[in-house]
C-alpha angles and dihedrals in degrees: 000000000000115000128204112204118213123178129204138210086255088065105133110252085220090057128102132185134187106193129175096196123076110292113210106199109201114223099279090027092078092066083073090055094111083056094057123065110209146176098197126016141153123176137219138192145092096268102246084131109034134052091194113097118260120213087227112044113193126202113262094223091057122135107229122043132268088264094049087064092037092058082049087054087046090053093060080061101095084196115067122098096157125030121212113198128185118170098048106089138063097051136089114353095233100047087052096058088033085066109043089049084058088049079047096055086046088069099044082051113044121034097193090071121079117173137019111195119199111207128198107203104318097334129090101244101179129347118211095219125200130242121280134015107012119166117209131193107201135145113204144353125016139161119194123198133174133208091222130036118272157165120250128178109194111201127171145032097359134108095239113036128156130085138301157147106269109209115217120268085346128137090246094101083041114139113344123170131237128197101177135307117008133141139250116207115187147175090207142013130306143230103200108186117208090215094166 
């Protein structure tokens, strides 16, 4: 599967990265690019977070984030079919739900792509899955959530499989357990939380 990196300002100075696939660095992502060793990049924002200069500069009064306007960057890639992000996680509280609903939005828009993981530091810390079949590999804890209602079937290596009607942003999806392999089948998009 052919991956898109994109970076964010929340990167860990500590970190570093070396990625063959395109990095996006997202406007104060780009202050971690001696961190991240790349083959292909190009970089997008309205500079309130970064002094570098952007090739794509964005106007600060604008009404959508600076990720908003990265994913549509990453939709002129013919080549994504799965989006990596670090840096985007472990701030504000809004900024983080605000981003995964526009990760969200990216799936309901755009069928080649199948999966956005959020990473906090080097671990996967939730994946944005698209509708229908998704596989997943996973051992341990995990919790899914959706924007929009939605029906689920769960079948496979986890504690609580079978079908339902998943209610938006509810506990209903709250704390189930994977040993393995299992699958995700779904009318709309998912949240799939990495809890251990």
């Amino acid at each position: 599967m052919t991956k898109l990196i994109l970076i964010g300002p929340l990167l860990d100075n500590d970190q570093t990265y070396e990625f063959d696939e395109k990095v996006i660095f997202v406007d104060g992502g780009i202050n971690f690019k001696n961190n991240i060793k790349v083959k292909d990049f190009d970089s997008i924002g309205d500079q309130d977070s970064t002094t570098s200069s952007l090739n794509t500069v964005l106007d600060k009064n604008k009404d959508r984030s600076d990720l908003y306007h990265a994913f549509a960057l990453a939709k002129l890639d013919d080549r994504p079919r799965e989006l990596d992000l670090y840096g985007f996680i472990g701030g504000r509280l809004d900024h983080q739900l605000f981003n995964i609903g526009e990760a969200y939005q990216v799936l309901k828009q755009l069928e080649k792509i199948q999966r956005i993981n959020f990473y906090l530091k080097e671990k996967k810390y939730l994946s944005v899955l698209q509708i229908g079949e998704n596989k997943i590999f996973h051992e341990g804890q995990f919790s899914l959530s959706s924007i929009d209602e939605c029906s689920i079937e769960l079948t496979g290596n986890i504690k609580y499989t079978g079908t339902r009607n998943l209610i938006p942003l509810s506990s209903q999806g709250l704390s189930n357990i994977s040993y393995g392999e299992f699958k995700i089948t779904s009318d709309q998009p998912i949240i799939f939380f990495y809890i251990t």
